[in-house]
N, C-alpha and C positions, 0 to 999 in steps of 0.2 A: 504494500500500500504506500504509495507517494506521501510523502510529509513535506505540509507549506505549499500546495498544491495552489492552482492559479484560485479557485475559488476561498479557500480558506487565508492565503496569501490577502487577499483582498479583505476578508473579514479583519484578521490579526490588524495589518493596516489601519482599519478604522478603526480598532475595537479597543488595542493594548497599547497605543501608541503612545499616552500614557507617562507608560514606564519610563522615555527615553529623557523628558524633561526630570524628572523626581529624580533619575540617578545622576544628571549633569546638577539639579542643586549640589546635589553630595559631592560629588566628586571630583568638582571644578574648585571649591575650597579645597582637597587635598592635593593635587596636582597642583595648585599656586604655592601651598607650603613644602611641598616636600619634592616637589618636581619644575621649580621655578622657570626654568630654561629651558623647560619641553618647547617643542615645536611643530614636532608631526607624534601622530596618535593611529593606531592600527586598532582596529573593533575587529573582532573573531565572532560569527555567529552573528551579523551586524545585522538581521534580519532585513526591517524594513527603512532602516535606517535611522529610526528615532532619537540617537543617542549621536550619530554623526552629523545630526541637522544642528543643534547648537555647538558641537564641536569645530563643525566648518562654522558658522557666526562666532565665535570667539576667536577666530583666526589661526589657527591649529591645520596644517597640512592632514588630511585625513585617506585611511584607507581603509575599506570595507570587505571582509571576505565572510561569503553565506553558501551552506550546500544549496539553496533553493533557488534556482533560476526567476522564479515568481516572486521571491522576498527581494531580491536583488532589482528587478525591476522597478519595484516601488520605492526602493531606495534611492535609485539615480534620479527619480521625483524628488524626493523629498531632501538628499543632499547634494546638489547638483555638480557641486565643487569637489567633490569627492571621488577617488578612484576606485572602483569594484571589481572582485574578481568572487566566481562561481569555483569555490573549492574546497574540499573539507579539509578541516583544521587540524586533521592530523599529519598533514603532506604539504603546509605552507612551505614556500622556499622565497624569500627573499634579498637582490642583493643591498638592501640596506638593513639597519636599524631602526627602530623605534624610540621615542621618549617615553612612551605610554603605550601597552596594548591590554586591552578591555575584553572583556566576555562575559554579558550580564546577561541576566532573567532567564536562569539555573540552565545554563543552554551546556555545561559541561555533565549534567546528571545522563544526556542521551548517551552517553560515555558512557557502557552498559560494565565494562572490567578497569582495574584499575592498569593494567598494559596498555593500556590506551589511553587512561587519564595522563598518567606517569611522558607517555609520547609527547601529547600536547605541553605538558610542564616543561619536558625541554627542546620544544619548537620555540615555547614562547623567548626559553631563558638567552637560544642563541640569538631572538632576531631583536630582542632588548639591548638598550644602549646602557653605558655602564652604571650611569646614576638613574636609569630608567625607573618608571613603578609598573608593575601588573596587578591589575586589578578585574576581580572575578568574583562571582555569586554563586551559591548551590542550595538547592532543596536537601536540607539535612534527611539521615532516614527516621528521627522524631518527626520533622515533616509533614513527610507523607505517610509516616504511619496516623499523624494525625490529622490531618488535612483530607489527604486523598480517598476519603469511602464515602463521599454526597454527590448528589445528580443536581447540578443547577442549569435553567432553561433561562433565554432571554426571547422576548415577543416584541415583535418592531413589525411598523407596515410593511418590511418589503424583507425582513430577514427573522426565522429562529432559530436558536440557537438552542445544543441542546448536547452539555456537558456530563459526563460520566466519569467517576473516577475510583478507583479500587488500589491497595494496596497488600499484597503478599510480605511480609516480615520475615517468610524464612529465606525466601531468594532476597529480598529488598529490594523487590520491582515494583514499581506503580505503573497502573495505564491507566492512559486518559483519551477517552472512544469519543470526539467532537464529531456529530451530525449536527449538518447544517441546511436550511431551507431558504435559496435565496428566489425573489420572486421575481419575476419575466413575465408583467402585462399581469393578465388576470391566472397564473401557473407557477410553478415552484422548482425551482431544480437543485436535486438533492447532492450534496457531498458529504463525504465519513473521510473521516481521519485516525487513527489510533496509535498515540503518543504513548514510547513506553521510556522512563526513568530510571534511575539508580538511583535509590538512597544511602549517601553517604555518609559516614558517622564522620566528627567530626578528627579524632585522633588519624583515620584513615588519609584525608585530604592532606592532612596536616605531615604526615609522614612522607607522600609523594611530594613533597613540596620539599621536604628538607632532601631526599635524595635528590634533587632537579637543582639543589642550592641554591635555593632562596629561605630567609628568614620574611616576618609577615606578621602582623597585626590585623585580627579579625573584630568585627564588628557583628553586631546585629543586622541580615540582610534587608530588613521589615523596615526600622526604627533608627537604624543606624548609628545605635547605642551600644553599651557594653554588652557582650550575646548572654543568654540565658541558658539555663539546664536544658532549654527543650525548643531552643530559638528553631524556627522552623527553617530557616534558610539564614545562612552566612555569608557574610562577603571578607574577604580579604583583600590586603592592602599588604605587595609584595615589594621585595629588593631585591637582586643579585647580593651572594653573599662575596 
């Protein structure tokens, strides 16, 4: 089953877009303190682009890479100054550096083993510049063991929407089954999608990062406060060691 498909591509688009301003509050104070002289910013997973749109306004050379052709499209909308490429994040190859590369709204949980998180860690650590930060987000497996087992629908005139989500604790998979009902005149044309997760404990992340050499300061992914016993998602705030 295609994931980020043209029609859910389009829903995400309007729906979550959201998220890209709420993590540039965050994250644009930490990158002026601890990353002064950044200049260009690479986004991994940049989907639609939401987090590249005030990245490019703040004057930040920027580049975008998303396995979705469809996520990528609405990107070069919405960050027009921005370079994109359709590729997964575990086979970047760049010949430069970065000041800043990003990967938010838990887009490393589809990372179903940790041989493949652990890759990504040091894709990120070669194409980072020396004083560089990485910065990244996950759905902890408190999470989604506590999150993931409700069905929420949305009713709009021309779209519904119609989310399912489950959580298994002895593999630490969650899926999440989106049907969606998008309307065409007086008719409906259906798309399904079925997002599957990893939940990560947080000692887990935290261990691939120290092999990858990086040291890191985690936050609350929600609140962006000190994390709790059961924070449902994390964000880190990385270095080169």
């Amino acid at each position: 089953m295609t994931l980020y498909g043209k029609d859910f591509a389009e829903v995400y688009n309007d729906k979550w877009a959201f998220w890209g301003p709420k993590m540039w509050a965050f994250l644009s104070g930490i990158v002026a303190k601890k990353a002064l002289n950044a200049k260009n910013w690479l986004d991994l997973c940049c989907g639609t682009g939401s987090l590249l749109k005030p990245v490019c306004k703040n004057g930040f050379t920027a580049t975008g890479v998303d396995i979705s052709e469809h996520q990528i499209k609405h990107a070069r909308n919405n960050a027009p100054s921005a370079n994109f490429y359709v590729e997964d994040i575990r086979n970047i190859s760049f010949s430069q550096k970065f000041d800043v590369i990003s990967c938010m709204f838990d887009s490393l949980n589809y990372l179903k083993n940790k041989r493949d998180l652990l890759k990504v860690f040091n894709r990120v650590k070669f194409h980072l510049s020396k004083t560089g930060l990485f910065v990244f987000d996950m759905n902890t497996f408190e999470g989604l063991q506590d999150g993931w087992c409700r069905i929420s629908t949305t009713y709009e005139s021309d779209l519904t929407l119609i989310v399912e989500t489950s959580f298994n604790p002895k593999k630490a998979i969650g899926r999440c089954l989106i049907t969606g009902f998008l309307g065409e005149g007086k008719l409906y044309r259906k798309f399904q999608e079925e997002h599957i997760e990893r939940g990560y404990r947080a000692k887990e992340i935290e261990s691939l990062l120290k092999k990858a050499g990086f040291s890191f300061k985690k936050h609350d992914g929600n609140s962006f406060n000190r994390p709790k016993k059961r924070s449902g998602r994390l964000l880190y705030i990385c270095n080169k060691i």
